[in-house]
matplotlib code that plots the C-alpha trace (Angstrom):
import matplotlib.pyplot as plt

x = [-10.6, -13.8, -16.8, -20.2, -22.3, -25.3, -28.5, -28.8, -25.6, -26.5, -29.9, -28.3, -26.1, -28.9, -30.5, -27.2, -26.7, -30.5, -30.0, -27.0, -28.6, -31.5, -29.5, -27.1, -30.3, -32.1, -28.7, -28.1, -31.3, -31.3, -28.1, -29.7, -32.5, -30.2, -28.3, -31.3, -32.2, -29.6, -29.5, -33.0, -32.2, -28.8, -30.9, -33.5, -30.2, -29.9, -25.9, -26.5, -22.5, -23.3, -26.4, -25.3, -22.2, -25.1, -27.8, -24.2, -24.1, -27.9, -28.4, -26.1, -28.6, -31.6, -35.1, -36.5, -33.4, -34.7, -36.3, -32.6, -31.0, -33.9, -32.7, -28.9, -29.8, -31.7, -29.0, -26.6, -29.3, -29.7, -26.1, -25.4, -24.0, -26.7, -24.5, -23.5, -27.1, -27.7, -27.2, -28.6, -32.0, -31.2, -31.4, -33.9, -36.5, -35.1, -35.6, -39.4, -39.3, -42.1, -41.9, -42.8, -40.0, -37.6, -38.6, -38.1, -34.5, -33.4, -34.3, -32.5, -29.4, -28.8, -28.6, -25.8, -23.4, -24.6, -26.5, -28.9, -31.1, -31.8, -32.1, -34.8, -36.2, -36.8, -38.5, -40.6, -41.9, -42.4, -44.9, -46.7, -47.2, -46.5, -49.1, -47.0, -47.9, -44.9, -42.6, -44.6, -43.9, -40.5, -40.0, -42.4, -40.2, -37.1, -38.5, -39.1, -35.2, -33.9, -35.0, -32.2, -29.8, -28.3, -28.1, -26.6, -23.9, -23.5, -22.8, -18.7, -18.3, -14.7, -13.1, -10.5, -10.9, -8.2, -8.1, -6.3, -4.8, -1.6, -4.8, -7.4, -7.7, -9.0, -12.1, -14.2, -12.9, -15.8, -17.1, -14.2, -14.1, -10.9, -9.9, -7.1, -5.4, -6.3, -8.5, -11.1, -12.4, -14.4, -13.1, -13.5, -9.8, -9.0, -8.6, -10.5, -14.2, -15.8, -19.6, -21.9, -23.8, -21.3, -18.4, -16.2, -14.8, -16.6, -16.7, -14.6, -13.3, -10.1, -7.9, -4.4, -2.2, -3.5, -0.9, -0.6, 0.5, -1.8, 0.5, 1.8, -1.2, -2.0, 1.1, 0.0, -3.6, -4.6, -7.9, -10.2, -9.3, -12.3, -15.4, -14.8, -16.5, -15.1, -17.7, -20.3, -20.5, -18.5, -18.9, -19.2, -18.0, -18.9, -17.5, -18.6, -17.2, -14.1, -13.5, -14.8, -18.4, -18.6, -21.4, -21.4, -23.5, -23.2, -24.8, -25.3, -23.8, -24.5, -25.5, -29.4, -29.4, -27.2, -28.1, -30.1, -31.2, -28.5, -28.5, -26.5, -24.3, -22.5, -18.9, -17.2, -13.5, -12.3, -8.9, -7.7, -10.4, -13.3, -16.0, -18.6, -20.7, -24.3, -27.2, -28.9, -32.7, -33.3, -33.4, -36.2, -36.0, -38.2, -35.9, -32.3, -30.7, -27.7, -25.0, -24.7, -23.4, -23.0, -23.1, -19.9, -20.9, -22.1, -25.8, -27.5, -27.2, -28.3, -29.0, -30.6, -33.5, -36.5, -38.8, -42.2, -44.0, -41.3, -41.2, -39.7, -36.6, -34.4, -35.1, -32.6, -34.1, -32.3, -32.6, -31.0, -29.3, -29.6, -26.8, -26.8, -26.3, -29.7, -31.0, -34.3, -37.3, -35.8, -37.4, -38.0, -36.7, -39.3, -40.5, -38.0, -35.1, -36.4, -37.7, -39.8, -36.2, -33.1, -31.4, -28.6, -24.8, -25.4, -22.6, -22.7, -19.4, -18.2, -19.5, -22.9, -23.9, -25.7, -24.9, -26.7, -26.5, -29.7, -31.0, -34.2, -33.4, -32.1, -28.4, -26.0, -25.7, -27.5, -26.3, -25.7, -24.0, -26.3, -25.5, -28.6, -29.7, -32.2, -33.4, -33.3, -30.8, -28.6, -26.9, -23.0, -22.1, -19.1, -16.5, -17.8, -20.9, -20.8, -22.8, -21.9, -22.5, -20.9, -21.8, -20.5, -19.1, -16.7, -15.0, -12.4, -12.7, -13.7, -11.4, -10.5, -12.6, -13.1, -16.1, -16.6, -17.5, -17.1, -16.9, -15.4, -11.3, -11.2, -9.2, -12.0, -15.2, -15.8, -12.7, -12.1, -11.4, -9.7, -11.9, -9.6, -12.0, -10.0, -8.9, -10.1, -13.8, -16.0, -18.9, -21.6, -23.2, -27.3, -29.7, -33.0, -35.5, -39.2, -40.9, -43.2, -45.5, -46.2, -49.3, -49.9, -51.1, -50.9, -50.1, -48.2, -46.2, -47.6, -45.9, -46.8, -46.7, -46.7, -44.2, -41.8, -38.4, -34.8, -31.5, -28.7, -25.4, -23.3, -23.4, -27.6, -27.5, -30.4, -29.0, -32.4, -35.9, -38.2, -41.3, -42.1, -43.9, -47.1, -45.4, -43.6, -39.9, -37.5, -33.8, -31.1, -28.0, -24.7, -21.2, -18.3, -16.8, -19.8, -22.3, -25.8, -29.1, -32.4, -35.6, -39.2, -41.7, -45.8, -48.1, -48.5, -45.5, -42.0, -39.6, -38.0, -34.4, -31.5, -28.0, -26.4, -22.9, -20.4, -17.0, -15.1, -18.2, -15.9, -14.8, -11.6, -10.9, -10.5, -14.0, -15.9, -17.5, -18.3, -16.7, -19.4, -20.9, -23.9, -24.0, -27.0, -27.8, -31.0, -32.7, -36.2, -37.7, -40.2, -42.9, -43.8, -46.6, -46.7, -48.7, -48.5, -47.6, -46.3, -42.8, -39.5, -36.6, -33.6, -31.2, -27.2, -27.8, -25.4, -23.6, -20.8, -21.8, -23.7, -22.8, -24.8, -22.1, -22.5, -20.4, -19.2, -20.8, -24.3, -23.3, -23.5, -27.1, -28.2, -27.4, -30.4, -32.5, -31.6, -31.9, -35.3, -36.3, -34.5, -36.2, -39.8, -39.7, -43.4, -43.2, -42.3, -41.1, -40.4, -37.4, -37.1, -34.5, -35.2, -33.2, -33.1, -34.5, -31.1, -30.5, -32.9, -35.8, -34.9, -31.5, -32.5, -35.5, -32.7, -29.9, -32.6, -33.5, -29.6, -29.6, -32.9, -31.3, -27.5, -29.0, -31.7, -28.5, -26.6, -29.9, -30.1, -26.4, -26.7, -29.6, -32.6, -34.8, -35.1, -39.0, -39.3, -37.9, -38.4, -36.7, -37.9, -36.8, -38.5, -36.5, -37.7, -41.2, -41.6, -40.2, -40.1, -39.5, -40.7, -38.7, -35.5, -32.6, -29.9, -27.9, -29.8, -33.2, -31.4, -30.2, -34.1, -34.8, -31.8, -33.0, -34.0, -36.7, -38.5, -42.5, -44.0, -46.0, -47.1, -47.8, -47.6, -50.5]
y = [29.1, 28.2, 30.0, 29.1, 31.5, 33.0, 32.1, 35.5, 34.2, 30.7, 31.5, 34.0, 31.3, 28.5, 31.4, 32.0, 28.2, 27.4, 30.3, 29.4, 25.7, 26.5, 28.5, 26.1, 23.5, 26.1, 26.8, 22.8, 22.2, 25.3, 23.7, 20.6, 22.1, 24.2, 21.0, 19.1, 21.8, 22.3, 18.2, 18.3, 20.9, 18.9, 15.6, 17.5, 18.2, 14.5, 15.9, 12.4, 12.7, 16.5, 15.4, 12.4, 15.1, 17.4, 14.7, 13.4, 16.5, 17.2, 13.5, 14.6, 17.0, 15.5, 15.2, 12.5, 10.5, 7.8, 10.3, 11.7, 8.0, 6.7, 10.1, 9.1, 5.5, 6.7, 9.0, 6.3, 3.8, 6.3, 7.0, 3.2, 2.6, 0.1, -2.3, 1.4, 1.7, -0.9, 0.5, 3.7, 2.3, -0.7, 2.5, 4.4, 1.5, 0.9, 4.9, 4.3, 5.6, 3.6, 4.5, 1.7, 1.8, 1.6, -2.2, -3.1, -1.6, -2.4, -6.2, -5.5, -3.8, -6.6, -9.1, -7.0, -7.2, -11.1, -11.4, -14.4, -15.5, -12.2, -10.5, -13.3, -12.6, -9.1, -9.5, -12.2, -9.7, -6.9, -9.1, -9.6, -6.3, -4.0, -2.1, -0.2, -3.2, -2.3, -3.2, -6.4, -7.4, -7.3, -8.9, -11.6, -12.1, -11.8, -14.2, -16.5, -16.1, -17.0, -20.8, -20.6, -18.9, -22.2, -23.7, -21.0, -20.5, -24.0, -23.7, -23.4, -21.7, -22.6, -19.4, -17.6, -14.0, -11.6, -8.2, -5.6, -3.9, -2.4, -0.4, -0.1, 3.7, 4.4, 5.6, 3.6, 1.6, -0.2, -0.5, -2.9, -2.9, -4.0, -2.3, -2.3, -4.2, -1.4, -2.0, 0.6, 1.4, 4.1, 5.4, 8.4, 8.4, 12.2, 14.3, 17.9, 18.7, 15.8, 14.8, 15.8, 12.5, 10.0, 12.3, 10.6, 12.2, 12.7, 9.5, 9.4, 7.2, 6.0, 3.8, 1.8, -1.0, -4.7, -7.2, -10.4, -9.5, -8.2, -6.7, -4.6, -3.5, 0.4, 1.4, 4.3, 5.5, 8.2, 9.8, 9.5, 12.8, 15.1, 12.7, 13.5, 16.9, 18.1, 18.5, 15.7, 11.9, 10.6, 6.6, 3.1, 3.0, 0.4, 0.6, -1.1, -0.7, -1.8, 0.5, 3.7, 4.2, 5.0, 4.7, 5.9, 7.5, 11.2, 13.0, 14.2, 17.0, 17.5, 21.5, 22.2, 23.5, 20.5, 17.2, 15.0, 12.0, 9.9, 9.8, 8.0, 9.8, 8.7, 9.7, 8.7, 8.2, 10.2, 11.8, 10.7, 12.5, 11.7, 13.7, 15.9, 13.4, 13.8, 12.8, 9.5, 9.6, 6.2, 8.5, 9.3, 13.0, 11.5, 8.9, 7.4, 5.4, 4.0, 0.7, 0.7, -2.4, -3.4, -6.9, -8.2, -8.1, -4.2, -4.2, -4.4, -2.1, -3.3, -0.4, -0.1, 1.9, 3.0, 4.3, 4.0, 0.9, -1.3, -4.3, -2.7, 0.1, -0.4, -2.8, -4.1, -3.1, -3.4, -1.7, -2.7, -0.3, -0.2, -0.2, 3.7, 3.8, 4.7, 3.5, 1.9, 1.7, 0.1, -3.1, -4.7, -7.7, -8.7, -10.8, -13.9, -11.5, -8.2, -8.5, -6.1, -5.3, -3.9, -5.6, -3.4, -3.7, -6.0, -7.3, -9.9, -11.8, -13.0, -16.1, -13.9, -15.0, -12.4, -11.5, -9.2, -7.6, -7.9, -7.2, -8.6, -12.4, -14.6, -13.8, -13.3, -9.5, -6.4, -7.1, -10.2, -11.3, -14.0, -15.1, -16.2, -19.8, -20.9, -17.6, -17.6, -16.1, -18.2, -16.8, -17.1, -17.9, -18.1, -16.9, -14.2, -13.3, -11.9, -10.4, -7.2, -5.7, -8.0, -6.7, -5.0, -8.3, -8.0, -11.1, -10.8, -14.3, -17.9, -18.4, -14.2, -11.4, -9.0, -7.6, -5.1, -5.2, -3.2, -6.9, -7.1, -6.9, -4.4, -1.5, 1.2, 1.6, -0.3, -2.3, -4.2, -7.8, -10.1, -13.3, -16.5, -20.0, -23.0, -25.6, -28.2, -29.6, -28.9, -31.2, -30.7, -33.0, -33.3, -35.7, -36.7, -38.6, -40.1, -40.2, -43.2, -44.2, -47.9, -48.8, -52.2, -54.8, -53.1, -54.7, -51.4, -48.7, -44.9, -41.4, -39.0, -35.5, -32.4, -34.1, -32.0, -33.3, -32.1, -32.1, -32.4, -32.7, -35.0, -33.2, -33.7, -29.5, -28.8, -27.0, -27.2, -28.5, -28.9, -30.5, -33.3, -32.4, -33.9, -37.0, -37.0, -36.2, -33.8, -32.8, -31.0, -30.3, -31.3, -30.0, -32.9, -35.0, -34.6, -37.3, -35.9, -37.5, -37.1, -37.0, -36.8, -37.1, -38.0, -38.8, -42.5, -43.5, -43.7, -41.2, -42.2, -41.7, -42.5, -41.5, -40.0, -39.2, -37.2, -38.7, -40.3, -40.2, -37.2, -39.2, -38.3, -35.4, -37.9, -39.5, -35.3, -34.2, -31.1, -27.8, -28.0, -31.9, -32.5, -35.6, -36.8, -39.5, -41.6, -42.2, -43.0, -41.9, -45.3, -44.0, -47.0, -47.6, -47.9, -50.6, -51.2, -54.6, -55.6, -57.5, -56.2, -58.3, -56.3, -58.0, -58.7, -58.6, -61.8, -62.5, -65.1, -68.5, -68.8, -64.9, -61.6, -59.0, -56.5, -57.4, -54.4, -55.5, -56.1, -52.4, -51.1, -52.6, -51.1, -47.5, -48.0, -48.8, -45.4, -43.7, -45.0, -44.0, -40.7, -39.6, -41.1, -39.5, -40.3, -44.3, -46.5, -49.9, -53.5, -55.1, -58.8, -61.3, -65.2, -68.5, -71.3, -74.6, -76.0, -76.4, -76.5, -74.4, -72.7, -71.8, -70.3, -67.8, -66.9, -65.9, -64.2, -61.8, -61.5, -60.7, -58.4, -56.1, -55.6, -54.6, -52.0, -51.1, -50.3, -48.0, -46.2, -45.4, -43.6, -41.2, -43.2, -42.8, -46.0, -45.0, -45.7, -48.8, -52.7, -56.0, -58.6, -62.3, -65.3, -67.9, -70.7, -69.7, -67.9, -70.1, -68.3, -72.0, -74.7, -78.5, -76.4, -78.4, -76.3, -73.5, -70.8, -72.2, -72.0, -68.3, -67.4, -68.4, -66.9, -63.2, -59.8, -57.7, -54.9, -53.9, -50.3, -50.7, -47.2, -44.3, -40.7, -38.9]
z = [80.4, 77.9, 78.6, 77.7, 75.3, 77.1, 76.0, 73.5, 71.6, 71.4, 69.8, 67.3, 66.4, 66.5, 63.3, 61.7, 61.2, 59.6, 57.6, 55.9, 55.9, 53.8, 51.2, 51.0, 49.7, 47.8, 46.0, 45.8, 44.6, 41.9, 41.0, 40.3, 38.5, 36.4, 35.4, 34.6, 32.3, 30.6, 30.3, 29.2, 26.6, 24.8, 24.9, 23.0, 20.2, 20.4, 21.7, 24.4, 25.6, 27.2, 28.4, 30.3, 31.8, 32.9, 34.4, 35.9, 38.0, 39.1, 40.5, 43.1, 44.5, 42.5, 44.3, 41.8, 41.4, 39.5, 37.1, 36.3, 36.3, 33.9, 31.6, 32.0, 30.9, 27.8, 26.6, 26.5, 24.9, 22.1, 21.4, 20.6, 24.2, 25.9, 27.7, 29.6, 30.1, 32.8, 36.4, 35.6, 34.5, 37.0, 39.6, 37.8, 38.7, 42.6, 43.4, 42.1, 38.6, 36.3, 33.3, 30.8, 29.0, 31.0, 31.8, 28.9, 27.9, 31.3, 30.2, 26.8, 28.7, 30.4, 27.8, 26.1, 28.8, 28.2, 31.7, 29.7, 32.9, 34.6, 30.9, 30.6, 33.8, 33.4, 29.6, 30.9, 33.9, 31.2, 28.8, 32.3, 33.3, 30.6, 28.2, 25.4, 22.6, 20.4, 23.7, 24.3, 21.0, 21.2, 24.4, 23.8, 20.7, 22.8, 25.4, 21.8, 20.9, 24.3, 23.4, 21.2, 22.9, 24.5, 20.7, 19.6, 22.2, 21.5, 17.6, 17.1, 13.8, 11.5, 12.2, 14.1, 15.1, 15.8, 16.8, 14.5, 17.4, 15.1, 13.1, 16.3, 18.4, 21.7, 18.5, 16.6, 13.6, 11.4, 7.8, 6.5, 2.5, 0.5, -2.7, -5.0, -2.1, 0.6, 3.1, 3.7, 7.0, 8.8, 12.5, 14.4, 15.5, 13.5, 16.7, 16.7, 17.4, 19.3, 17.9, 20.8, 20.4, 21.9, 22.7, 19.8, 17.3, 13.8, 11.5, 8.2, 5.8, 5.6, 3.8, 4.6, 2.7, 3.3, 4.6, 5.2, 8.7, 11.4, 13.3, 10.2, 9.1, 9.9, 9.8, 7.1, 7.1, 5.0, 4.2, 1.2, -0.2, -1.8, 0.2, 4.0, 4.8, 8.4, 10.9, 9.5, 9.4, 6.3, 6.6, 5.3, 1.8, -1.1, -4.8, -8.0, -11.7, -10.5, -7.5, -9.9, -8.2, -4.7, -2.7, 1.4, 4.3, 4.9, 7.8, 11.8, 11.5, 15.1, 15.0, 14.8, 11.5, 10.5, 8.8, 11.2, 9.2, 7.2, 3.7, 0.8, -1.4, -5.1, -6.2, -9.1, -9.6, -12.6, -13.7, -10.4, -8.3, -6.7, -7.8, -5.6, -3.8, -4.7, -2.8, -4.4, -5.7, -3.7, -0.2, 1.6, 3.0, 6.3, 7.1, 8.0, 5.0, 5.5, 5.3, 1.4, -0.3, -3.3, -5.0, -6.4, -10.4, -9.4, -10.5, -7.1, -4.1, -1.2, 2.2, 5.5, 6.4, 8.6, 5.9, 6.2, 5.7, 6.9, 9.1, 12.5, 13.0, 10.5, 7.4, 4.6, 1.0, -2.0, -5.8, -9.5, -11.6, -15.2, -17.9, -17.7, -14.1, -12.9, -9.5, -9.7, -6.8, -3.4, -2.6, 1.1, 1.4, 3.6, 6.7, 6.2, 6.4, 8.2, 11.7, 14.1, 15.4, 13.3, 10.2, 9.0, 7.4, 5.1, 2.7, -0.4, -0.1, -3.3, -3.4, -3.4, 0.1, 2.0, 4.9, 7.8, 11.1, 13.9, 16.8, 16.1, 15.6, 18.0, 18.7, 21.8, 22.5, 20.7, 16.9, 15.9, 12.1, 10.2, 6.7, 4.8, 4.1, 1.7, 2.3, 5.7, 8.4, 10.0, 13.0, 13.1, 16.2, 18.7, 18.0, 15.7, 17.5, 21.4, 24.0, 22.4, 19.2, 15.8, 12.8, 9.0, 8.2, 4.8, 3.2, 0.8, -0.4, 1.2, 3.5, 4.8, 6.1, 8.6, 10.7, 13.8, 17.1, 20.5, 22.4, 25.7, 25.5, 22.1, 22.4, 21.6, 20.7, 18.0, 16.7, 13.4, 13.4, 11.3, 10.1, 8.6, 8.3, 9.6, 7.8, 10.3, 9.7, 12.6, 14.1, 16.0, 17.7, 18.6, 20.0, 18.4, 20.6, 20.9, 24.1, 24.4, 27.2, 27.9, 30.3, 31.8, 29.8, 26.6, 24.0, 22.6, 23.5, 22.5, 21.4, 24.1, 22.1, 24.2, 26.8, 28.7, 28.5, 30.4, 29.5, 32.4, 32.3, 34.4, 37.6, 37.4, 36.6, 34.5, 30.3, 28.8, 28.9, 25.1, 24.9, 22.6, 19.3, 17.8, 17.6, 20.3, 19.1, 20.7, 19.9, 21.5, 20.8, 22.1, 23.3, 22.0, 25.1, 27.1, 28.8, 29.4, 31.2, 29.1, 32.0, 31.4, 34.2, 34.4, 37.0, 37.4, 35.1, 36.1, 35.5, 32.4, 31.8, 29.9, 29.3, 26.1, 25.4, 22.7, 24.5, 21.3, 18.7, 17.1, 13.7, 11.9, 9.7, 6.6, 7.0, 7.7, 4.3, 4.6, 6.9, 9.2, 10.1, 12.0, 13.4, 15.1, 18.2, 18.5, 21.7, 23.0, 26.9, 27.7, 30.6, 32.1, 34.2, 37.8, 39.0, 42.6, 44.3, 40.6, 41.0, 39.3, 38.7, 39.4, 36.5, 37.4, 41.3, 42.2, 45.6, 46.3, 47.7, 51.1, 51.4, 51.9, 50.9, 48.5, 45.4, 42.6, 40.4, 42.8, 43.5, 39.7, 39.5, 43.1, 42.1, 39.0, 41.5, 43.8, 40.5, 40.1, 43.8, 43.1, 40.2, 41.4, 45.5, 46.0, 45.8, 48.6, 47.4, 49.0, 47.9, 48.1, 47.4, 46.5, 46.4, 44.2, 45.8, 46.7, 50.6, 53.4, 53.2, 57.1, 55.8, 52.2, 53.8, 56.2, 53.5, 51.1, 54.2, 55.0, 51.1, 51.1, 54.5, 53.0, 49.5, 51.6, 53.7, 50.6, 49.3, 52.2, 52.4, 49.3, 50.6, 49.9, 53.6, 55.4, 55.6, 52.3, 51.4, 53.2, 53.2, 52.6, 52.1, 50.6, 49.8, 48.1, 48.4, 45.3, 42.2, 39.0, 37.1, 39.3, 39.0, 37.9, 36.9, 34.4, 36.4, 33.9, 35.1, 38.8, 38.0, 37.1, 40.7, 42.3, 41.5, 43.3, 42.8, 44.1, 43.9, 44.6, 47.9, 48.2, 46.3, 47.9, 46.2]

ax = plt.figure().add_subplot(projection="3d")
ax.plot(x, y, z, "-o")
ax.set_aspect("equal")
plt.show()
């Protein structure tokens, strides 16, 4: 039989319970403190992958969540892993934490894992309410490139891409560089000691025969022999003087004492050895130089760096060397080619194109590849550019290449993929128009400038809105084998609209010049005025004899007129219907109002509210050509039309 405790028991117990209650949360909570700590203290060695592990384990237990979620977030910002970023600052600024910051990343995290509208969103809310001017910057600039973004998602570049899955790790694999018919790579796939930064292994260079088959290629990989140092960063190779000079990045050692910043390094090849690296004069002891290349004839290396008196992080410079081999002064390339942002891995293909990696110009994820144009970068792409990183681009020749990228699908962290232009001529279609506005009794229409115009697609879903320029013009461009709606809207004018379409406007193969075609539409937007109690003949509205019925083709006509009263929802309208002067005059106002109702009846039953719209039939009453005798002069007579009646201010 159970007995109850007597009171003495039960408050002994009652103790016995709090007590072991409040040293279980002073031990959780020292627990959490001790892993915050010893978080605190690895983020402070930049070793991000232990820190995350340790913040992992105090936000269990954490008071200030969103203090240890915003530190969780930064660790993996700062160890090249944004898109991992996300939810943790996502919940960082849900549990209260506010530092600036982490705003602005949070924005920046969400555009790469390609979340456009909200990554929009949350930029546009930072430049609002933020203070940090640097952070403005960039996300008003961001805010800039998103205007883009739909062109540039648009723009389908000649190339297929393939993943080199036979050479690809579970590690990174980046840095492509053929020589001597070898491709040479970078990875972190040698097993051992893990670099604390990003819990991969440390980088080095590597090397394996080049095939024509993918799926071959990898097969043997073997390391550059006396240039890897174990323990330290070995990466990104370049070689001029016919594969005999070496130029690559060394550095991060990882340990305290180590190598922070990244430096270049020069070996030469000789009596079948690569020399002792040595550190290049070009360095700067203060900063982090990196992603040599070198220009095909050999007298140019280009690099990345965030030396002082740059543009933004990380700018591209370049210096000449001399007949003797010297290295001159680096030179910025400045503002057309360097941003606020990041510009780094650059490669000269050999037709002497250049070509970049950015986060700072408008692109689809965090880096984007851009070749330069007239000086200017031009941004790749789909298929070669994503919402995640894209960048150290290499091309062998014209047609082949290969480039990085840790895009949704690879098989590690960063994988190498192969880059073969097609052979089929692309197009790409855009739309040019003038927005004109027309008053009544002008004798001339007028360029509006500064006029907002939308582009919809067929299902009336709003892709993009510009605004008319100084004189008026606007483009957009196109998908192929689409039909769009251009709209532009003023008070007072009628919504003017008009149709454009791609659908078999693709010409052949034979008659495209170049690899990539623009092709451009014309188009114009006319705002007319609306002038009440003004009549408008409805063209093409024609019924069978002594009949009231709604023909097809009556019908295609109609639907302009529900467009009209769709686009313009503030104007109430009269809709009338008149007869030529044959037959009695009883029996012609009595079929024009038959007419007038089934043509309303027809509006409404496409949405339109009876409220807004009347009948009305006049018959004979109002001749357009009095004394007709020819059927056209008969036609003229026979018409509908419809007036504005009221105008919703």
């Amino acid at each position: 039989m159970y007995q109850m405790p007597n009171a003495t028991q039960l408050t002994r117990s009652l103790k016995h319970i709090c007590l072991l209650a409040l040293l279980a949360l002073f031990v959780s909570a020292c627990g959490a403190s001790q892993y915050l700590g010893k978080g605190d203290k690895r983020f402070e060695m930049e070793q991000y992958d232990k820190a995350i592990e340790y913040y992992k384990q105090a936000l269990n237990n954490s008071k200030n969540p969103g203090e240890v979620n915003y530190k969780i977030a930064e660790s993996y910002r700062l160890s090249n892993r944004l898109a991992e970023a996300e939810p943790f600052y996502k919940a960082a600024l849900d549990g209260g934490y506010r530092k600036e910051q982490a705003y602005y990343y949070y924005g920046m995290s969400l555009k790469a894992n390609g979340k456009y509208e909200e990554a929009l969103n949350q930029l546009q809310d930072y430049t609002n309410i933020g203070t940090n001017s640097r952070l403005k910057g960039l996300a008003a600039r961001e805010v800039e490139n998103f205007g883009q973004l739909s062109e540039i998602m648009r723009g389908k570049y000649p190339y297929e891409v393939k993943n080199l899955q036979a050479l690809n790790t579970d590690g990174s694999e980046f840095a492509p560089y053929i020589l001597n018919n070898e491709l040479i790579f970078s990875s972190t796939r040698e097993p051992g000691k893990a670099y604390l930064g990003n819990g991969e292994g440390f980088i080095d260079i590597y090397a394996t025969t080049l095939t024509d088959s993918m799926a071959e290629m990898g097969g043997a990989v073997r390391k550059f022999e006396n240039v890897n140092v174990e323990g330290i960063h070995d990466a990104m190779a370049t070689f001029a003087n016919e594969g005999k000079t070496m130029v690559f990045a060394r550095g991060n050692e990882g340990s305290k004492k180590g190598r922070q910043n990244v430096d270049l390094f020069v070996t030469y090849f000789r009596s079948n050895a690569w020399t002792e690296p040595k550190l290049l004069t070009i360095n700067d002891s203060r900063a982090w130089d990196s992603s040599p290349a070198f220009s095909p004839d050999g007298k140019t290396l280009y690099f990345s760096s965030d030396r002082k008196g740059g543009l933004g992080g990380n700018d591209i410079y370049k210096v000449t060397i001399d007949e003797n081999g010297r290295f001159g002064t680096p030179e910025n390339l400045g503002p057309d080619i360097n941003t606020p942002g990041n510009e780094s891995f650059v490669h000269v293909a050999p037709d002497g194109t250049l070509y970049i990696a950015s986060d700072g110009l408008p692109g689809l994820g965090n880096l984007d590849l851009f070749r330069v144009e007239n000086g200017k970068p031009v941004n790749m792409g789909t298929p070669v550019n994503s919402s995640g990183d894209d960048f150290s681009i290499y091309f062998q020749n014209n047609i082949r290449g290969f480039f990085s990228s840790n895009r949704e699908g690879g098989k590690g962290g960063d994988d190498l993929y192969s880059l073969v232009k097609s052979q089929r001529k692309q197009v790409n279609f855009y739309v040019d128009g003038t927005v004109y506005l027309r008053r009544e009794g002008a004798k001339e229409q007028t360029i509006v400038p500064n006029q907002l115009v939308v582009l919809q697609n067929e299902k009336g879903q709003k892709i993009k809105e510009t605004t008319s320029d100084a004189e008026g013009k606007f483009t957009f461009a196109l998908d192929t084998a689409s039909t769009y709606s251009l709209i532009s809207e003023k008070a007072g004018f009628f919504t003017a609209r008009t149709r454009v379409t791609t659908v078999g406007k693709i010409p052949s193969q034979d008659e495209l010049l170049e690899d990539v075609n623009d092709i451009r539409l014309k188009t114009t937007l006319v705002l007319n005025e609306i002038v009440k109690e003004k009549p408008i003949v409805l063209e093409n509205i024609f019924y069978d004899f002594d009949k009231a019925d709604i023909r097809p083709d009556a019908a295609l006509e109609l639907d302009k007129l529900v467009e009209i009263l769709q686009d313009n929802p503030n104007i109430s309208i009269e809709l009338s219907s008149h007869t030529d002067v044959r037959g009695s005059d009883i029996y012609n106002l009595d079929l024009s109002q038959r007419r007038a109702e089934s043509a309303v009846e027809y509006i409404i039953s496409k949405g339109i509210s009876r409220n807004r719209i009347t009948a009305k039939g006049y018959g004979e009453t109002r001749l357009v050509v009095k004394n007709a005798k020819t059927d056209a002069e008969h036609q003229r007579n026979r018409r509908t039309e419809f007036k504005v009646v009221r105008i919703q201010e």
